[in-house]
N, C-alpha and C positions, 0 to 999 in steps of 0.2 A: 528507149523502146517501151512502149506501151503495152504490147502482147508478145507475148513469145511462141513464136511457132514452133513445134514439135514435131519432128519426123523420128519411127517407131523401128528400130532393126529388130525384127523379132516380133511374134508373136503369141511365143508360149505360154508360162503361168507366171512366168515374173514378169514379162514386160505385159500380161493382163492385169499386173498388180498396178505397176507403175500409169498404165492407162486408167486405172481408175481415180489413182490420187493427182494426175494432173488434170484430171477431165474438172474436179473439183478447186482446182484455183481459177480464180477468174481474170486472170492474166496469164491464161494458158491456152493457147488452140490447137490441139493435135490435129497436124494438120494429115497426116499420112502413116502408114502401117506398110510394112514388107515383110515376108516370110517366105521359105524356100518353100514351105506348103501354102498355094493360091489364099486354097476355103479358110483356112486359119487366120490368114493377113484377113482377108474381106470378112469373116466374120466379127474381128476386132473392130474393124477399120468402120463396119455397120454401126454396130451398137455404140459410137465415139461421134457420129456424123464426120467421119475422116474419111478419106480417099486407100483404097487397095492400089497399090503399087506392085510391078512386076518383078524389080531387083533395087537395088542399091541408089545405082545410078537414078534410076528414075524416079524415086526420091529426095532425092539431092537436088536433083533437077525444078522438082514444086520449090524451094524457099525456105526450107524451115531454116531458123535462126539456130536451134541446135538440134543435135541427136542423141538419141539413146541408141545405145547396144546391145541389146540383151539376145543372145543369142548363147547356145550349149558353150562347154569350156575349148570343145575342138574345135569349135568354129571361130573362134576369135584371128582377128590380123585382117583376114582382105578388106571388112567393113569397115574397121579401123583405120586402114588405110588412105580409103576411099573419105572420110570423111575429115582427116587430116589434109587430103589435097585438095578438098573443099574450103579449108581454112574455116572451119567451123567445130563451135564448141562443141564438148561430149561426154555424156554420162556411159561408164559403161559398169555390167555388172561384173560382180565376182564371180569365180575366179578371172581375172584377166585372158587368159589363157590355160591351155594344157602344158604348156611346157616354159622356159626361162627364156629361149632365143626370143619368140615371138610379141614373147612381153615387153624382153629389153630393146627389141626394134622399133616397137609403136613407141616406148619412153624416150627414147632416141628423138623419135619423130616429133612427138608432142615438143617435148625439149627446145628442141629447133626451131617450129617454128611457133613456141611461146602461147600454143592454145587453152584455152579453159578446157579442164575436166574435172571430173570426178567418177567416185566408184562406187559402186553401192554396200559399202560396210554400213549398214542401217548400225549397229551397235551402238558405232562414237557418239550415236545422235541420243543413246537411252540418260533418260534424266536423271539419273543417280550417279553415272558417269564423275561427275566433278565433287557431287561427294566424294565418292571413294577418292579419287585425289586427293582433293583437299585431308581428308584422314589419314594418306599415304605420307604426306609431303613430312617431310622431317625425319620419317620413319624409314631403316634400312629394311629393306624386303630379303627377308631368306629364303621362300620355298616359295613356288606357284604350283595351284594342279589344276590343269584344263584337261574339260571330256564334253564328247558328243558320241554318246548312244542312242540308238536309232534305228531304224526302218529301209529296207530300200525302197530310194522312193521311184511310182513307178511309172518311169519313161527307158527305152531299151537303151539308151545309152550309156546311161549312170554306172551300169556293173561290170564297163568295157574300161581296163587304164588309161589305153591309149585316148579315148573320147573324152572321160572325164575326171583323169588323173587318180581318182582313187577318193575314199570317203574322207582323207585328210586336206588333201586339194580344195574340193568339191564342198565338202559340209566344214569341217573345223577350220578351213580358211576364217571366219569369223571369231571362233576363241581364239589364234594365233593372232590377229587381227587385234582382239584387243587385251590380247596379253602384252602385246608391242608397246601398245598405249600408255599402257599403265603398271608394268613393271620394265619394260626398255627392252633394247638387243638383246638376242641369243645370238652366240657367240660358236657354239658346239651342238649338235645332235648325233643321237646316237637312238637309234630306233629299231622295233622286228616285229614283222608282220606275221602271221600266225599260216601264212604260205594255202588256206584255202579260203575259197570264193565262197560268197554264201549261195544259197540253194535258189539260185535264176538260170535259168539259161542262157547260157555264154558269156557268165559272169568268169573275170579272171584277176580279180583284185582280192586285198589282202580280208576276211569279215573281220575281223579285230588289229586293231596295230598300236603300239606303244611304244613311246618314245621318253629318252632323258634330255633335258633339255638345260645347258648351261648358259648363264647371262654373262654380260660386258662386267657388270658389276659384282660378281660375285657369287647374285642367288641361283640357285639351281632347281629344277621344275619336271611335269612329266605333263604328256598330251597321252590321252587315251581315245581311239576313234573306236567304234563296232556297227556297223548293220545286218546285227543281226537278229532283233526285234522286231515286233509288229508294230511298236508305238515308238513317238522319240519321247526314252525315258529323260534325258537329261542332256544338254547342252550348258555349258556356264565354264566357271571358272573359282578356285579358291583362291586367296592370298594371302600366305603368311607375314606377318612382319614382328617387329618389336613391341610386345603389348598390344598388336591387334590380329585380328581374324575376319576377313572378310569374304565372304559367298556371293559373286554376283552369275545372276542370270539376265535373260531377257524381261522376268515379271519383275525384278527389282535387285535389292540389295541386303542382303543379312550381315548387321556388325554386330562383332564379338570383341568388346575391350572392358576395361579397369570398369565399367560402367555396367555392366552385364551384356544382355543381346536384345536387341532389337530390328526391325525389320522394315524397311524404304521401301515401297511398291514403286513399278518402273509398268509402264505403258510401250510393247514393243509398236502397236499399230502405231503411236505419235511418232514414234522415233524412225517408223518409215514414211510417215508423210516429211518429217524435218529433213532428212536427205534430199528428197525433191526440191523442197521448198529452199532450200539453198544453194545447190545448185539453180533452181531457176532466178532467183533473187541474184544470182553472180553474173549468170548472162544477162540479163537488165542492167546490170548496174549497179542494182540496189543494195547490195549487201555482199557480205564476204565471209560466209561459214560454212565453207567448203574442207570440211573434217579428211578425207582422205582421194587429195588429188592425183593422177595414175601414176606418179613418181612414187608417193609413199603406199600405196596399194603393190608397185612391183618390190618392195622389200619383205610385203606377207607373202606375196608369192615366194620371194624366194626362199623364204623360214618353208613355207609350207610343202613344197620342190624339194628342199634338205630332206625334210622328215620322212617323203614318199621314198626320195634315193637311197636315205641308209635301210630304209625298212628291205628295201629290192634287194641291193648291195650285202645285206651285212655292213657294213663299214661305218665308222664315224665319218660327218661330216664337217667341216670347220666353215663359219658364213663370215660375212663380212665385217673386216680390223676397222680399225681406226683411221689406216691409211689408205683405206678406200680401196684396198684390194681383197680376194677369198682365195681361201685357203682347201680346196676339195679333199675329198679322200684319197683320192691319187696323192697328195703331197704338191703337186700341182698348182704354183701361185698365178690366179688369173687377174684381169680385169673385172672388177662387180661394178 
């Protein structure tokens, strides 16, 4: 495959992200754009020399070799669907979903019938990434501390549960995301939400939530989510371990060991073109670094589904053993 055709589910502010960085490979042709809103598909679909499309289907219908999904988190599943019965590849973005069924049914799907995808945790792609590994390896990790403080940002849906799961779902999916990465399973959550919305109209989610979070291995951690600022003070993650201290964000990497501190800058724009750029290099053929394909994306969900439930609930929650079953607050052993 010489070009890669591209059809567009969505045309919000992510999938105008993703339209820009493939309009910029030259083995890329977006071929099409759909939105439940016309003007917004055809105003993307304009500035891209791409075709406005009515629905799904009639996307699917032009050719493209694969798709993106970038649509809100309650909207995920039907175009998923639809694109799975196409038998065609698929980028989709985070969160997967609003909830766990709909996740674990596309994984199901995908599963089955053995297609390419990926997700958009831009993170795995940040270039300091394999430093901090490489400085990890050897060393037992004791503590993690993930936070995302921040803003609500402003589309009407975000401060509704049901639509976008809540700011742990929605935003910290990505510290959970590469907490997984790079210190392993959580094992246990136990989380509480501060029971008020922040000050939007017909917001009904938690404005701050915090969580303890126990690993497979031992160490033990906290997630802290809030929007309830005007700016995003801070997103990242700390990481304890033996003899080191490391601080990563999106701008880079700050280590703290036997050597004193120093400081790795990290490029979060590169590390969103490299998501694309891998995905599309997998559907060609050409390559294979495809960091988090929708199978290992429903595992952040489900860490991130835990931390929204105990927060609701009160309760702890138990995530998935070794023998590949979960363990809920109910007591309750399921299938994961």
């Amino acid at each position: 495959m010489r070009i890669c055709r591209v059809g567009l589910v969505g045309a919000g502010g992510v999938a105008q992200r993703h339209a820009r960085v493939l309009a910029g490979f030259d083995d890329v042709d977006l071929i099409g754009v759909t939105d439940v809103v016309p003007d917004t598909a055809a105003a993307l679909a304009a500035q891209h020399g791409a075709q406005a499309y009515a629905d799904v289907a009639e996307l699917l219908a032009a050719g493209p070799d694969a798709v993106y999904v970038c649509v809100p988190p309650f909207a995920h599943g039907p175009a998923e669907q639809a694109v799975i019965d196409a038998g065609l590849p698929m980028f989709v973005e985070k969160p997967v979903a609003v909830d766990l069924a709909t996740a674990e049914r596309i994984a199901d799907e995908v599963t089955r019938r053995g297609l390419r995808t990926a997700v958009g945790h831009h993170w795995r792609y940040l270039s300091v990434l394999d430093e901090a590994r490489g400085l990890l390896a050897g060393r037992s990790v004791r503590m993690v501390s993930g936070s995302w403080l921040d803003k609500v940002p402003p589309v009407a849906w975000w401060s509704r549960r049901d639509r976008s799961g809540g700011p742990v779902v929605e935003q910290a999916a990505h510290v959970l995301d590469l907490i997984r990465a790079l210190v392993g399973e959580v094992t246990e959550v136990t989380a509480y939400g501060n029971g008020t919305p922040p000050p939007v109209d017909g917001a009904d989610i938690d404005s701050v939530t915090t969580a303890v979070l126990r690993f497979a291995d031992g160490a033990v951690g906290t997630l802290s989510a809030a929007c309830v600022l005007g700016w995003k003070h801070r997103a990242g993650l700390e990481i304890l371990a033996d003899g080191l201290a490391l601080s990563l964000t999106e701008e880079g990497l700050t280590i703290c060991d036997a050597d004193g501190e120093r400081h790795v800058p990290a490029d979060p724009e590169a590390a969103r073109v490299a998501v694309d750029r891998a995905f599309v290099d997998a559907v060609r053929g050409v390559g294979d670094d495809v960091r988090v394909p929708y199978a290992e994306a429903l595992g952040t969900q489900r860490l991130a589904l835990a931390v929204a439930d105990s927060a609701r609930t009160g309760q702890t929650v138990r995530l998935a053993t070794a023998s590949g079953t979960a363990l809920h607050s109910t007591g309750v052993t399921v299938d994961a």
